[in-house]
KETI-316625 format. One record per residue: x, y, z of N, C-alpha, C in turn. Coordinates in steps of 0.001 Angstrom, whole numbers, plus 500000, padded with zeros to 6 digits. Layout:
N
XYZXYZXYZ ...
This chain:
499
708481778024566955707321777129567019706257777767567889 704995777680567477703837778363567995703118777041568916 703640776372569559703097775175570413704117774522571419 704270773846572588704716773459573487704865771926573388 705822770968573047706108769650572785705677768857574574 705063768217574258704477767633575082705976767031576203 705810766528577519706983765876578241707222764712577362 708526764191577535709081762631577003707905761684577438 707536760888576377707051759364576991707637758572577612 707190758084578852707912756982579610707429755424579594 708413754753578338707960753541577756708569751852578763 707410751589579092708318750202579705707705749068578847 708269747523579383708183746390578783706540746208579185 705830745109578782704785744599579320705238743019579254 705033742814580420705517741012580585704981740032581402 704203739212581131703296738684581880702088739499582271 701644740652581450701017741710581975700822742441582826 702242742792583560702924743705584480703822744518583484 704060745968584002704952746850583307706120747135583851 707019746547583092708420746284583739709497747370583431 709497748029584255711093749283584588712175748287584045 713180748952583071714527747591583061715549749280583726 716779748162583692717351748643584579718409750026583755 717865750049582858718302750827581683717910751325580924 717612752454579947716701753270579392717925753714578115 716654754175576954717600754345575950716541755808575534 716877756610574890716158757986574489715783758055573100 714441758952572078714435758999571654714488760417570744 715308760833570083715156762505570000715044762750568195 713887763464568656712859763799567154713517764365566184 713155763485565050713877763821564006713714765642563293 712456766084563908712140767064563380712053768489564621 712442767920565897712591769009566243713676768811567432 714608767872567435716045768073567451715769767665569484 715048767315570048714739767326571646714117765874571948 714450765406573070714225764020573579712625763831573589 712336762934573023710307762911573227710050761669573944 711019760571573936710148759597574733711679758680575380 711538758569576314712844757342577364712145756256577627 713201755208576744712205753561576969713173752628578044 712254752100578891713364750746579248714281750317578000 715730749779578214716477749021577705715917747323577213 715848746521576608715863744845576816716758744942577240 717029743443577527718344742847577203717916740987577471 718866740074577274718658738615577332717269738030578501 717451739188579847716977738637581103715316738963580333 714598740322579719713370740317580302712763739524578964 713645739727577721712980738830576388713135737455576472 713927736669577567713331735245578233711912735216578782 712003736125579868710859736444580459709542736546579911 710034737135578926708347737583577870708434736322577502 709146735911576253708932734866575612708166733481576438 708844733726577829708383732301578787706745732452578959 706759733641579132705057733746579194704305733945578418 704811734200577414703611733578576111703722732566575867 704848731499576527704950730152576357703760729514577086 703892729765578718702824729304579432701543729609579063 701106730868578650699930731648578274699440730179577038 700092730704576086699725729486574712699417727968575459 700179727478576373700338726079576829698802725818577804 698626726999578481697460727023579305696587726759578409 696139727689577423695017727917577034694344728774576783 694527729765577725693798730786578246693215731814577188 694045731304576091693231732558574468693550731343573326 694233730698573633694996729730572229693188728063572134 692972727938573532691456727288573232690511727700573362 690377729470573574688680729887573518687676729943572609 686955730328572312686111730097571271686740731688570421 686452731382569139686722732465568089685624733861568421 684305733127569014683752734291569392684298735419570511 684687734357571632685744735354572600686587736447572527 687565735753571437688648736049570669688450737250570214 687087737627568994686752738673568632686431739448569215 685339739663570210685242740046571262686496741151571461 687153740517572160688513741455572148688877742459571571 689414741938570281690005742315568999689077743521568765 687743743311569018686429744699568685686557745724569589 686902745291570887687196746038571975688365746921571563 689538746845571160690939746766570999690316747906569531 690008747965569211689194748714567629688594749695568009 688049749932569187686971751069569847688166751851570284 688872751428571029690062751945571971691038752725571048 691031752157569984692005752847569211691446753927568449 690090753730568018689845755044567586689395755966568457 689159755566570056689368756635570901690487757375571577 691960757187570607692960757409571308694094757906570091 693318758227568799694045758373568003694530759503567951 694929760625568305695449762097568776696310761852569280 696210761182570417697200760649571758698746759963570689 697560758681570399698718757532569830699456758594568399 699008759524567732699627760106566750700374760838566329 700465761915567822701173762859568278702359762026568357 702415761285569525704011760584569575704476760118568526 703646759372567338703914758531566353705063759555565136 704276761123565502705085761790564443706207762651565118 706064762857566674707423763030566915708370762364567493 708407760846567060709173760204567332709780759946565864 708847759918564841709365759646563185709617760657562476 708955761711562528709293762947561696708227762857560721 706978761488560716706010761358559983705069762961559504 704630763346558757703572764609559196702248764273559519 701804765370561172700809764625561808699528764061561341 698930764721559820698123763593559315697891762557558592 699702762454558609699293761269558331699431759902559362 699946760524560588700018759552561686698700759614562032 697747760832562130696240760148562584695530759429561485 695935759459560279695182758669559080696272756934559377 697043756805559902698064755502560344697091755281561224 697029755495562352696338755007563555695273754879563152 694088755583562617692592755368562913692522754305561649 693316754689561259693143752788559691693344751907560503 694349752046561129694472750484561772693485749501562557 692627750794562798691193749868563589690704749159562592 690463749618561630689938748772560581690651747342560477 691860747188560547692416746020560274692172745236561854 691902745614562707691318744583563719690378744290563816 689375745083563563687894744528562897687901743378561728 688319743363560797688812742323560220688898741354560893 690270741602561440690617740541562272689910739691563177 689019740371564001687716739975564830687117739064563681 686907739413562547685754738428561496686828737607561236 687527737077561096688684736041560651688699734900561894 688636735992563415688262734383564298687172734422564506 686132734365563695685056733569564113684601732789562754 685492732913561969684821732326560307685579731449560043 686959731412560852688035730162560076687215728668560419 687638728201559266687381726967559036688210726500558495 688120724462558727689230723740557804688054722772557301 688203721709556879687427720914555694687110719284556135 686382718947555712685873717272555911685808716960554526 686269715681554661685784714628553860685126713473554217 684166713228553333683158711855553881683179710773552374 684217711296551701684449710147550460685821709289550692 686064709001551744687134707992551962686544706448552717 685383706277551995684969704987552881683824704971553858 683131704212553373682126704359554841681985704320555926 683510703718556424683843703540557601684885704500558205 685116705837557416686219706371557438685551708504557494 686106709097558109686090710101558194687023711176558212 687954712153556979688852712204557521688098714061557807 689034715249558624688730716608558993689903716668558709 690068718240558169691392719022558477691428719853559281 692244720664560429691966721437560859692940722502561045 692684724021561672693888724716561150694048725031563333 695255724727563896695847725406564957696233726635564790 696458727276566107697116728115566166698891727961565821 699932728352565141700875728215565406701378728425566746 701281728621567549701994728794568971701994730185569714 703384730338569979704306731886569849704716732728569328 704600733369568931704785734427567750705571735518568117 707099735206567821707858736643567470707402737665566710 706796739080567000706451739931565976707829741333566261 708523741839564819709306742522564830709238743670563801 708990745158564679708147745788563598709256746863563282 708789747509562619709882749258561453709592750193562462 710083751370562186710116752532562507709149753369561531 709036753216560036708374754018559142706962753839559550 706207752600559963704778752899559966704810751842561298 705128752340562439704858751687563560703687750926564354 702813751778564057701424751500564611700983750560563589 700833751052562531699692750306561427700423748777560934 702274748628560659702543747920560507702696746615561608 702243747170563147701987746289564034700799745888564024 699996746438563329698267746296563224697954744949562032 699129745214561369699466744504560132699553742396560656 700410742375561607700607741434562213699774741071563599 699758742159564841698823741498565757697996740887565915 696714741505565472695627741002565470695086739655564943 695867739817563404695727738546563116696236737298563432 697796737459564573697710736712565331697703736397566474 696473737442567437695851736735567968694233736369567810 694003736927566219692652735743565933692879734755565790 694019734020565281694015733076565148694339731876566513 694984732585567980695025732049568634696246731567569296 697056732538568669699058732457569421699020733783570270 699524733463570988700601734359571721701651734655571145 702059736153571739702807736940571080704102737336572216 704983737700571463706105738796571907706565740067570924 706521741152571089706349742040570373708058742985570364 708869743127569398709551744284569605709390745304568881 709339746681569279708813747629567951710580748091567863 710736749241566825711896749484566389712909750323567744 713444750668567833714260751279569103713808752772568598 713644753101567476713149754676566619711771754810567171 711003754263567153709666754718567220709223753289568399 709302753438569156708979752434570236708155752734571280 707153754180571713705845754383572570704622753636571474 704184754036570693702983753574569728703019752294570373 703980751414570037703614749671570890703266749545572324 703734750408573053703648750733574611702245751173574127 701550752065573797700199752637573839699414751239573231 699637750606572520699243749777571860698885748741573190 699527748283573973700118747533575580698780747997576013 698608749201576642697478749799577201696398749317576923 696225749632575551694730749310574831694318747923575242 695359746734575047694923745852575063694761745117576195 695594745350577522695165745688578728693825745792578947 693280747245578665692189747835578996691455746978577987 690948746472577148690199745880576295690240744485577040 690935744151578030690699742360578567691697741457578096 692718741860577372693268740362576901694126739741578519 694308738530578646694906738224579310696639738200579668 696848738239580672698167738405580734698745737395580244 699874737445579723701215736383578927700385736691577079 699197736879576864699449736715575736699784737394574528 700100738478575067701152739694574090702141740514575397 703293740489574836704396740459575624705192741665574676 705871742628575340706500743792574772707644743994575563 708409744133574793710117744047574873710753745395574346 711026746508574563712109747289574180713136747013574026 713830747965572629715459747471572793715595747584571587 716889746655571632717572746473570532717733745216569640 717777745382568188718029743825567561718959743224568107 720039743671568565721094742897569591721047742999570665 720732742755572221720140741408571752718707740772571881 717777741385571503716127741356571994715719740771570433 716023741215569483715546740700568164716608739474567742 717673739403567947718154738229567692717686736865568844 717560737001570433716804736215571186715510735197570646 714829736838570211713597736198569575713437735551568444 714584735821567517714667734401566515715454732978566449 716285732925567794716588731520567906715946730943569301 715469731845570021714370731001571392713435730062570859 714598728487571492713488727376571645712244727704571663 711407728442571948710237728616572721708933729340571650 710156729849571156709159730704570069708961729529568696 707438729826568088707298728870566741707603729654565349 707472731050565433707628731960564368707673732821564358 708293733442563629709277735034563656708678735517562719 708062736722562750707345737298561254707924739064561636 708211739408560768709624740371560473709535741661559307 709113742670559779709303743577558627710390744361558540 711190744866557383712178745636557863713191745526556631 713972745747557053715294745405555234715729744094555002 715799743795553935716074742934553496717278741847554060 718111742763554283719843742642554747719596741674555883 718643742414556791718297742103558582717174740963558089 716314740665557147715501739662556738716410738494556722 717520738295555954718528737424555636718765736908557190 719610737857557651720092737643559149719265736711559663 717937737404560275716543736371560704716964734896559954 716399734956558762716348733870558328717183732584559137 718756733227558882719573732502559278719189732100561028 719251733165561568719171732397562938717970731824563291 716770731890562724715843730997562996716383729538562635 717195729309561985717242728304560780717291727024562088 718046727476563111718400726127563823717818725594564783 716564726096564643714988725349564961714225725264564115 714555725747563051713897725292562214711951725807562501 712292726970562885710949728030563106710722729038562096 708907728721561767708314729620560515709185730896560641 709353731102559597710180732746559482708750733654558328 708628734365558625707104735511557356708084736913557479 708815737289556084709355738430555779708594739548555091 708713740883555460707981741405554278709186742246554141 709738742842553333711298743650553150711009744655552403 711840744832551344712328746027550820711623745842549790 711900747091548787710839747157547087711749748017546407 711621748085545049712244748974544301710844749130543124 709803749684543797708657749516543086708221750747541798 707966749986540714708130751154539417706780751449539554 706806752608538743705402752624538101705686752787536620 704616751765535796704700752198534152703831752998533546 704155753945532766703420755245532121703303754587530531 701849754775530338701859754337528066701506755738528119 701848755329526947700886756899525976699450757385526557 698911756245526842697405756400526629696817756536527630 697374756547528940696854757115530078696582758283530357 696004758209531635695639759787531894696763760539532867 697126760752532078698412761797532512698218762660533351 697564763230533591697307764345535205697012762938536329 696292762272536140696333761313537365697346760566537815 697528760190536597699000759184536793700529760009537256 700396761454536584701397762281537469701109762917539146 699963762654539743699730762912540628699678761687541730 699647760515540822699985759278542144701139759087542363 701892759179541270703834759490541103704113760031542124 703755761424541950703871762595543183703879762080544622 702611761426544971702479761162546148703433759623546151 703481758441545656703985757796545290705635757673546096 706199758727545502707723759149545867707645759851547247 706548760639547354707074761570548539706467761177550120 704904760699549700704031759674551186705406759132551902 704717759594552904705951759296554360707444759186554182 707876760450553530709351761111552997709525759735552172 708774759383551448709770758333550818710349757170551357 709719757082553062710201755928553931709031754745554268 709007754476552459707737753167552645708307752096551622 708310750749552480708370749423551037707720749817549702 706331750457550119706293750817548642706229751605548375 707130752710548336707445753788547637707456753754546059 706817754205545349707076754080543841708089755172543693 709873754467543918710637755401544051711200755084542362 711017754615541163711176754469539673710303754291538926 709775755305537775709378755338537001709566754886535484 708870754123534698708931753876533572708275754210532767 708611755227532110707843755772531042708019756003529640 706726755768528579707059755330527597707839756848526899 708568756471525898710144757375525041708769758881524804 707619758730524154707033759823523282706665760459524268 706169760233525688705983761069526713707206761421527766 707799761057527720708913760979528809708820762485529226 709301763365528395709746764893528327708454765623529055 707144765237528119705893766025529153705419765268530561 705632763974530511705140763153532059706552763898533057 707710763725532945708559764254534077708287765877534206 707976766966533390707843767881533617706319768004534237 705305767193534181703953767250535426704470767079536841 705343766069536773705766765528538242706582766385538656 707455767120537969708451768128538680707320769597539097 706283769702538628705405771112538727705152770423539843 704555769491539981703849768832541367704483769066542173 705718768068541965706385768185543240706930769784543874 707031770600543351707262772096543517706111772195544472 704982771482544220703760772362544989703802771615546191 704440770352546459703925769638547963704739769827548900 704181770414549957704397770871551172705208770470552003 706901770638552097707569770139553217707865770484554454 708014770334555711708226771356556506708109770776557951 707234771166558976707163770569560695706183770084560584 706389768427560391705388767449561196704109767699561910 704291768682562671702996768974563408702084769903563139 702309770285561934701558771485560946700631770392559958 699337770757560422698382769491559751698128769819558332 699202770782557758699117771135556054700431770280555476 701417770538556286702872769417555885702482768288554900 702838767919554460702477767070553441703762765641553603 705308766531553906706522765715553496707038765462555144 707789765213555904707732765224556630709708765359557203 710183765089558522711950764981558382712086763306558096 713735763208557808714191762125557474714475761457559019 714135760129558813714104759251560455715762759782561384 717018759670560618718188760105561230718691760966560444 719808761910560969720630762318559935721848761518559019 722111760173559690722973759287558985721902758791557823 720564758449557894719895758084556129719570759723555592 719699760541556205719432761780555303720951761868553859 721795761452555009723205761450553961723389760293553185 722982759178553226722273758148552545721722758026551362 720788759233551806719625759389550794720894760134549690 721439760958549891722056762230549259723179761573548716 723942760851549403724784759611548850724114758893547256 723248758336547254722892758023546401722392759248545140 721706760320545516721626761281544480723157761538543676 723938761917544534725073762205544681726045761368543358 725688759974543640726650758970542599725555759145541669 724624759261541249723887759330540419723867760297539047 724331761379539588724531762679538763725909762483537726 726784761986539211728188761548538463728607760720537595 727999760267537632727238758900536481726541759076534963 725883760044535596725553760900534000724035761235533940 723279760969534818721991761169535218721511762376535510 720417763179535185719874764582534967719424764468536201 719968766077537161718917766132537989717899767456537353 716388766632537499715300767729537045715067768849538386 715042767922539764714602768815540614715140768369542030 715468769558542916715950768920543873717928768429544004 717978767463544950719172766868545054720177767411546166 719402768274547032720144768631548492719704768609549654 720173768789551045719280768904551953718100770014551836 717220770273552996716444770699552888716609771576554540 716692772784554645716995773072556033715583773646556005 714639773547557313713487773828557584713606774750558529 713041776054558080712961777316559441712777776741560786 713338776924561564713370776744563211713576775074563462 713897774860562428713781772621562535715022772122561964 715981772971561653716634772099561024716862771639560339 718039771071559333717913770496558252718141768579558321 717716768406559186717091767158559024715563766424558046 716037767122556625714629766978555707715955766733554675 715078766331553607716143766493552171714318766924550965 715321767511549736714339767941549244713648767359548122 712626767740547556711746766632546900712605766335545498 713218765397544979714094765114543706713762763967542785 713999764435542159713879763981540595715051763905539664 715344762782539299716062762461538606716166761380537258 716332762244535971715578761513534503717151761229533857 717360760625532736717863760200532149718800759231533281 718406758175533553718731757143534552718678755978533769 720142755118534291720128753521533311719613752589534184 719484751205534228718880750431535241720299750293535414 721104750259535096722317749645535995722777750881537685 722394751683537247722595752245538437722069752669539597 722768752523541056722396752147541693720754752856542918 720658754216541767719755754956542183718429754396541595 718592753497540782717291752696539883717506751591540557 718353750965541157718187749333541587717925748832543449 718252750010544174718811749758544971717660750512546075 717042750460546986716281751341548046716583752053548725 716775753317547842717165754996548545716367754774549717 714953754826550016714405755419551297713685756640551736 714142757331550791713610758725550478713297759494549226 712784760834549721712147761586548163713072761521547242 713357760653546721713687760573545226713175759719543991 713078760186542788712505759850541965713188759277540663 713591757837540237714695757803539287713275757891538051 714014758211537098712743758007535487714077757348534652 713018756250534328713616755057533292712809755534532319 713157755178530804712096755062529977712362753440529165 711094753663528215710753752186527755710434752554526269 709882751404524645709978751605523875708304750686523875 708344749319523996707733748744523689706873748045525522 705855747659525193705530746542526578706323745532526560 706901744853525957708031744330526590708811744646527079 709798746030526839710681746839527202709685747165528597 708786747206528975708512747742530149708398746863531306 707980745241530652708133744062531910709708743682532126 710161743997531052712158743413531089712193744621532331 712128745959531945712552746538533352712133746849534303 710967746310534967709785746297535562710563744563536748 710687743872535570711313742207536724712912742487536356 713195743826536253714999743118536352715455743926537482 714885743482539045715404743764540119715611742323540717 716267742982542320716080741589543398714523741990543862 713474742612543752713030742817544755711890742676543427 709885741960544528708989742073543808707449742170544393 708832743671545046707073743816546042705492744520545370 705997745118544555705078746132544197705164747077542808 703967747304541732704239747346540727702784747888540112 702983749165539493702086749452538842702035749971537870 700788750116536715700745750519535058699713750789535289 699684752111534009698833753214533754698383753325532586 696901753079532000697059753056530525694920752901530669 694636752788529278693161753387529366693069751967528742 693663751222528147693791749685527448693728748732528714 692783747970528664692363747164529605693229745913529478 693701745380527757694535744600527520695845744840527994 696460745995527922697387746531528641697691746179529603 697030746806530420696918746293532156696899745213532479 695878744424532071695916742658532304697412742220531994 697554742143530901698960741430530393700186741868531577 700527743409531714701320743891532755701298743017533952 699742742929534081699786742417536064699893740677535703 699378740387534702699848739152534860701608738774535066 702475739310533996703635739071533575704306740034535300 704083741000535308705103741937536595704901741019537782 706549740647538047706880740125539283706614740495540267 705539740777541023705118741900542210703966740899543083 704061741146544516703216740500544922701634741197545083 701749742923544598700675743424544172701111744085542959 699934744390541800700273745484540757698458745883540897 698903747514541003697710748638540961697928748950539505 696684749201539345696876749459537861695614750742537872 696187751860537201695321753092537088694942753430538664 696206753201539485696166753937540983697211753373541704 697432753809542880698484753719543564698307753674545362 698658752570545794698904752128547405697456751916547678 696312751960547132695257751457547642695285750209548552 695392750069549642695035748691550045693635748733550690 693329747562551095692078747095551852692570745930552606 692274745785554148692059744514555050691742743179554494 691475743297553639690539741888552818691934741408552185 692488742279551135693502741772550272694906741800550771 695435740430550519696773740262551156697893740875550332 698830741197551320700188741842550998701301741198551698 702537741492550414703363740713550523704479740766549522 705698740412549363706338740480547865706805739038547604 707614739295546473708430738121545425709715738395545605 710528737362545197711968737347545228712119738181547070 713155738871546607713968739394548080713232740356548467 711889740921548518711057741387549308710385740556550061 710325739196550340710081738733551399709132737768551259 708906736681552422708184735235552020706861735239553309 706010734766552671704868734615553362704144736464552969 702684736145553447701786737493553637701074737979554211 700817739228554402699977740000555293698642739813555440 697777740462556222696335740911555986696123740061555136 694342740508555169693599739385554447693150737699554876 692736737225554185692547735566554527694287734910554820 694738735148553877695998734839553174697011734649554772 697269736016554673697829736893556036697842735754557387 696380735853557538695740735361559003696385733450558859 696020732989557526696195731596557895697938731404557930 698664732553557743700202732511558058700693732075559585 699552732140560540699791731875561774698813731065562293 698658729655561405697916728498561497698964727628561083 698165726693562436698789724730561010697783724475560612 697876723668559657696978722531559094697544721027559858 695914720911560133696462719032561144695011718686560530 695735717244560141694735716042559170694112715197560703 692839714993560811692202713789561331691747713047560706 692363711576560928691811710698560252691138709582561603 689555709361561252688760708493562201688195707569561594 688367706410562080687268705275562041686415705370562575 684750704561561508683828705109561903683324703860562516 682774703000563295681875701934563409683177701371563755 682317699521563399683516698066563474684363698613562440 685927697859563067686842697990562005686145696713561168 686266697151559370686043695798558730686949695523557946 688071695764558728689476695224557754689537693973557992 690367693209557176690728691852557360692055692233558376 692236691856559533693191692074560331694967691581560076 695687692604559845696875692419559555697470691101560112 697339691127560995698158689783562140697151688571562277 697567687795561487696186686301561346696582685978563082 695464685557563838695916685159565339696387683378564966 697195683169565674697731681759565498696883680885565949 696525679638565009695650678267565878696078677869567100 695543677859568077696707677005569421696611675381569334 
């Protein structure tokens, strides 16, 4: 290596807006270059009371949960400057703590300002509704609260941005928070701590906890104290949540897993549509909900669309993270690298073609903590490399006959996060996104999002949604006022007795 890895980060809690040493530290050592990069305090039961208590008081005071929305933003704009003055800093760690490649951790971080800017316009525009047709004597308002407290529990694959995903918007809306990021990638939230520090927010109302789901993430979904748990992560651990919120009966907002296709017709444009594939499968090793890790493509192209994607993939760049040409990046542990390979593995045996790929990947001076870019065609839906969330660069190819044949295997998963079709037929496309079970379908592109539009899935990818209007009012109530206006002119229930 032609560069010097910066010292370990030294990550503590933020609690009550003091930075709390615990009495225990856990390490984090880079997936891609094999050496300790950051030592975090431990949780445990004592300091995720602690936090939680003070975003209790924080919310109960007031102190951000009744200011004005202009305040609020304020902040949130502040918190947006800071981050795009710190995006090097925050990106560096981001990719050697994940094995991400480094541009795309500075293209993670400096997006994410964008989504707090947003956020800033969301508290100052919410509104709820009046009515003045219930009577002349009658007025009713709706209005939207803050939900409270807010458990936020974030991934390891997109640390920063998927906390960007949830913060802000709730604290535009006016809760307090407790934050755990993953035990994998856990400085980005600590830097995140800073910013908002330095930007003014007050103490208690975002609270940061290191650790572990046992017991810092399970705390935070049955603490009396907390109103809602909003949760990204697998499905499996979504369930779990679920359950232990259950016995308070506190909002639970999942976003989970995907087994997201893309559909190929005839009539698309085939160099594009093999080049979003490409990126599709391989963007952040393949360690994204929406990975378009299955393809559906129609029978007359099958043979020339998988042979574009296998040239492609030959050409994209795997290698050290911190080489701003890398393209692919290492796998988060070596237990999902064998995971990943596990699944290639039963796949072949099964009867499935491998086109490209299907072993580790040992990287000069790094290790073989990578696996390599794969492809795999003649695949049935029954198996478990088409149904199931590898996690990584792999690519199953289904094919199809008819558009029906392409929505039957398009909705015959558990999962309906994400879903896209490719075709120059405008009728095409419509019909697809109407009928595909997905809580987004791109059509003639791939992972575009924007701040504006909410995200989210169907079935067992998860309930409630992100970003957007949508997103933000996930961490609101609705409360009805109903007022009398003037004299009551009811005839009074209780006739008074003659004496």
């Amino acid at each position: 290596m032609a560069y010097e890895l910066p010292q370990p980060f030294t990550g503590r809690h933020l609690i009550d807006g003091a930075w709390v040493t615990g009495r225990e530290t856990f390490d984090r050592v880079s997936p891609s270059h094999g050496t300790v990069v950051s030592t975090s305090s431990k949780g445990g039961p004592e300091e995720t009371d602690a936090a939680i208590k003070a975003a209790r008081r924080a919310f109960d005071a007031g102190i951000w949960s009744r200011i004005s929305g202009r305040e609020r933003a304020a902040v949130l704009l502040r918190v947006a400057d800071l981050i795009e003055a710190n995006v090097d800093r925050i990106a560096l760690q981001e990719t050697l703590e994940s094995g991400k490649p480094i541009s795309q951790s500075k293209g993670e971080v400096a997006g994410a300002a964008d989504l707090w800017r947003y956020a800033a316009a969301l508290a100052r525009t919410s509104q709820g509704d009046s009515h003045n047709t219930l009577g002349s004597d009658m007025l009713g308002v709706v209005v939207k609260d803050p939900i409270g407290v807010v458990s936020v529990i974030t991934p390891w694959n997109f640390p920063f941005w998927i906390l960007s995903q949830k913060l802000p918007f709730a604290l535009a809306a006016g809760c307090t928070v407790v934050v755990k990021p993953s035990e994998m990638t856990p400085s980005s939230t600590v830097m995140m701590g800073e910013l908002l520090m330095q930007a003014g927010l007050p103490a208690g109302v975002c609270n940061i906890v290191l650790g572990y789901g046992d017991p810092v993430g399970s705390l935070k979904s049955t603490h009396p104290d907390v109103d809602m748990v909003t949760f990204t992560g697998s499905t499996a651990v979504g369930k779990l949540i679920t359950k232990a919120a259950s016995d308070t009966l506190k909002k639970v907002a999942l976003e989970l897993g995907g087994k997201n296709p893309q559909v190929i017709f005839p009539d698309a444009d085939l160099e594009n549509a093999a080049d979003a594939v490409t990126f599709g499968v391989y963007f952040n090793v393949g360690q994204c909900c929406n990975s378009s890790s299955r393809i559906i493509v129609h029978e007359d192209i099958a043979e020339d669309f998988v042979a574009r994607v296998v040239a492609l993939s030959k050409k994209v760049k795997f290698g050290d993270p911190l080489d701003p040409t890398t393209q692919v990046g290492a796998i988060v542990t070596p237990e999902h690298n064998a995971r990943i390979d596990g699944y290639v593995q039963e796949a072949v045996a099964a009867g499935a073609r491998l086109e490209l790929g299907g072993a580790y990947l040992d990287v000069e001076g790094l290790g073989d903590q990578f696996y390599q870019p794969t492809v795999i065609s003649s695949v049935s839906a029954d198996m478990a490399v088409a149904r199931e969330e590898v996690f990584g660069p792999v690519l199953s190819v289904l094919t199809f006959r008819t558009l029906d044949d392409a929505i039957a295997l398009t909705n015959d998963s558990e999962y309906g996060l994400s879903a896209g079709v490719w075709s120059e037929s405008v009728h095409t496309c419509l019909e697809f996104a109407r009928r595909a079970q997905a809580g987004t379908v791109w059509t003639n592109t791939w992972m575009d999002g924007y701040p504006e539009l909410a995200f989210g899935g169907m079935k067992q990818s998860g309930t409630g949604r992100e970003i957007g209007k949508y997103g933000f009012e996930e961490f609101l109530e609705v409360k009805s006022v109903v007022m009398r206006v003037g004299r009551d002119s009811r005839a009074p229930w209780v006739t008074p007795r003659a004496e």
